[in-house]
C-alpha positions in Angstrom: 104.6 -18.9 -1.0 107.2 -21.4 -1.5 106.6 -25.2 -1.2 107.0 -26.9 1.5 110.5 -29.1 1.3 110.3 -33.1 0.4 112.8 -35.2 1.4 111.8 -37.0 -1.6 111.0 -40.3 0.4 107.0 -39.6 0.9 104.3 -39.7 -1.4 102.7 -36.4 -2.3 99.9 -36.7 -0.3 101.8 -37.7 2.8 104.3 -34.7 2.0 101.2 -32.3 1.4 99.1 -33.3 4.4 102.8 -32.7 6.7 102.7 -29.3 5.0 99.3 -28.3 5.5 99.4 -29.9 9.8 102.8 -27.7 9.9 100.6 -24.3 7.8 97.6 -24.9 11.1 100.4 -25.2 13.6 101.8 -22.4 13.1 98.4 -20.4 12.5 96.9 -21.5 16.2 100.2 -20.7 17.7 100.4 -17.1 15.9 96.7 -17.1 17.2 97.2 -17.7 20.7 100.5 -15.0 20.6 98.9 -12.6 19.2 95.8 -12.7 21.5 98.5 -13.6 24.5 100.8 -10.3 23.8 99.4 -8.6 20.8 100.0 -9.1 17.3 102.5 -5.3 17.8 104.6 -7.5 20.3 104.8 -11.1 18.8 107.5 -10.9 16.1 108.1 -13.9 13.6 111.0 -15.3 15.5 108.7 -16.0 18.7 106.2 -17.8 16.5 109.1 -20.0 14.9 110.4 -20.2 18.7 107.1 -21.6 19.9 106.5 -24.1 16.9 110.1 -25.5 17.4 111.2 -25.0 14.1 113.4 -21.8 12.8 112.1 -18.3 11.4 113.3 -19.1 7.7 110.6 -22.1 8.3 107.6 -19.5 8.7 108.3 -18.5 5.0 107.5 -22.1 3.4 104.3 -20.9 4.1 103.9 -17.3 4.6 105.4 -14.3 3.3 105.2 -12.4 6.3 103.8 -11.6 9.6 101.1 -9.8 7.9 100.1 -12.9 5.9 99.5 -14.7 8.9 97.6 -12.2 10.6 95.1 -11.6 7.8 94.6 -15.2 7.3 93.4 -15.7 11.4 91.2 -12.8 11.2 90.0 -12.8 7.6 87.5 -15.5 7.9 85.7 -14.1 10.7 85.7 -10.8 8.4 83.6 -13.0 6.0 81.6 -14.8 7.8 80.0 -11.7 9.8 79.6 -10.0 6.8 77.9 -12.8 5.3 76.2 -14.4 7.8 73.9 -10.8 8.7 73.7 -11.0 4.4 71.8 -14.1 5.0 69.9 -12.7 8.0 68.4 -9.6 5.5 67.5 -12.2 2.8 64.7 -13.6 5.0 61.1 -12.7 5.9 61.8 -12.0 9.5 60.5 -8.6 10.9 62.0 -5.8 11.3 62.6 -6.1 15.3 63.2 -10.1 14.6 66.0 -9.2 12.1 67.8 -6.8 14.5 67.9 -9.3 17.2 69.4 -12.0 14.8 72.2 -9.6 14.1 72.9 -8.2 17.6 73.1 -12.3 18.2 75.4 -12.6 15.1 77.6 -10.1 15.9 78.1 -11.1 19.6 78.2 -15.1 19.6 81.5 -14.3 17.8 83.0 -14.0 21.2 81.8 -17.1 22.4 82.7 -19.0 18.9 85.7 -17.1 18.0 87.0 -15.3 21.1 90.9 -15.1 20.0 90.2 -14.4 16.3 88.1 -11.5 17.7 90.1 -10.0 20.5 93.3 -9.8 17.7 90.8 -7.8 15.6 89.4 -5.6 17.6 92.4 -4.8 19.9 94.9 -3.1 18.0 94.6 -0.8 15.4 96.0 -2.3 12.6 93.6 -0.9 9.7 95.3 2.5 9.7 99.0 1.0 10.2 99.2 -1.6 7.6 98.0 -1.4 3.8 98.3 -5.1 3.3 95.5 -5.8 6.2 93.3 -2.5 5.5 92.9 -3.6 1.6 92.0 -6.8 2.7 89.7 -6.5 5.7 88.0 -2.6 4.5 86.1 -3.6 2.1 84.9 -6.8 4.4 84.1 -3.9 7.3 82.0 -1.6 4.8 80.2 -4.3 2.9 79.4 -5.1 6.8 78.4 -1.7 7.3 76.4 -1.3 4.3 73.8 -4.2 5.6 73.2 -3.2 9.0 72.5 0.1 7.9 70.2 -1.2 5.4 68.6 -3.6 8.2 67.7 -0.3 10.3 67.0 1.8 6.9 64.6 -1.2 5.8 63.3 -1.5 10.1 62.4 2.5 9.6 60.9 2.3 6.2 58.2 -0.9 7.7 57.6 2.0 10.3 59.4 -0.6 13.1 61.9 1.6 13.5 62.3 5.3 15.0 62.7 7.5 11.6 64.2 10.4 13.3 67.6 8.4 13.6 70.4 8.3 10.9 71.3 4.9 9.9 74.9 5.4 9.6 75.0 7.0 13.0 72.9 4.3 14.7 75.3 1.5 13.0 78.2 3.3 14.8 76.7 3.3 18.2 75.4 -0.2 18.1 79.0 -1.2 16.9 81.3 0.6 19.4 79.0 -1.1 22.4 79.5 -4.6 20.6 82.6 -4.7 20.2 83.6 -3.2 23.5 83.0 -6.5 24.8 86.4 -7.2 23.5 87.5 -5.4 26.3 86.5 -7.0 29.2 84.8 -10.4 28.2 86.6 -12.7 29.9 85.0 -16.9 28.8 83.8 -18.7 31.1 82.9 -16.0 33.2 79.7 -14.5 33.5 77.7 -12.8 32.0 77.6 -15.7 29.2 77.1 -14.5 25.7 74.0 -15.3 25.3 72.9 -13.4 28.3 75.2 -10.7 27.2 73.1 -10.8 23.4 69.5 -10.3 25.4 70.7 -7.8 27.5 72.5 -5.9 24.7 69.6 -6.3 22.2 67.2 -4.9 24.8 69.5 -1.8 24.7 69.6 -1.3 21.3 66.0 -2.0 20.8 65.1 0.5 23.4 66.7 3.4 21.7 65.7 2.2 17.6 62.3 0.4 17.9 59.5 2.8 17.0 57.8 4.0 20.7 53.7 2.2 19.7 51.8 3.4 23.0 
């Protein structure tokens, strides 16, 4: 990435913090294109159009349209990932664990809405090399914990044993992220509603039947 341009008549700082306002500016109105039309329909030159400045701009700070795309949905990626990481590392039960990560995986859409929606919408793992070696490994280190959360849920005897791991990560997935969908904020149900109701779901088909 190039630096931004100084006019010479700033001090650094003032030149740096311009640079890193104009870098956010241009990442919440990518943000809000790409969850407006798509990231398949927004091209560089609508970005640099809705910013005000032109497209050769853009590449002060990014190399590409990919760049900027990986940087909106990357740290959602991460904090997912690392946030049901933290959820395994405590003593919470079995059942109490599954909850938190139903709740972990959903609230995204009330924190995050956009940054989810541009993930989940289009398929851009199996189109782009640049975004599938950065977000894959993020997705199957995700994958690897919440198939040990039900793997560890089935070995406590919480858990029905009769299930595959893998295969019950993959359901409980596709009906989360669904919700990308048809969610619509500030509609209802509200998220948390939408957590309870879905994590009575799951629970119903994984928790161990104890009559």
């Amino acid at each position: 990435m190039a630096a931004a341009p100084d006019n010479g008549n700033d001090a650094g700082g003032g030149a740096e913090q311009r640079g890193q306002s104009r870098r956010d500016e241009i990442l919440t109105v990518a943000r809000d294109l790409f969850h407006r039309k798509g990231y398949a329909n927004t091209s560089l030159d609508d970005i640099a159009g809705a910013v005000g400045i032109k497209r050769e701009g853009i590449y002060y700070y990014f190399e590409n349209r990919v760049q900027i795309l990986i940087t909106i949905i990357k740290p959602l990626g991460e904090l997912l990932r690392d946030s049901l990481a933290g959820i395994l590392e405590t003593d919470a039960a079995p059942v109490e664990k599954l909850r938190l990560a139903v709740e972990n995986h959903l609230m995204r859409f009330e924190r995050r809405f956009a940054e989810s929606k541009i993930t989940l919408r289009d398929d851009y793992f199996s189109e782009n090399e640049a975004v599938l070696a950065e977000m894959g490994p993020i997705w199957d280190q995700y994958e690897v914990l919440w198939t040990r959360l039900i793997r560890e849920g089935q070995q406590a005897g919480a858990f029905n044993d009769a299930l595959d791991p893998r295969l019950a990560y993959y359901g409980i997935l596709g009906m989360c992220n669904w919700v990308a969908r048809w969610y619509e904020p500030g509609k209802p149900p509200s998220v948390p509603d939408l957590v309870e109701q879905y994590y009575a779901l799951i629970a119903g088909g994984l928790i161990k039947d104890r009559r």
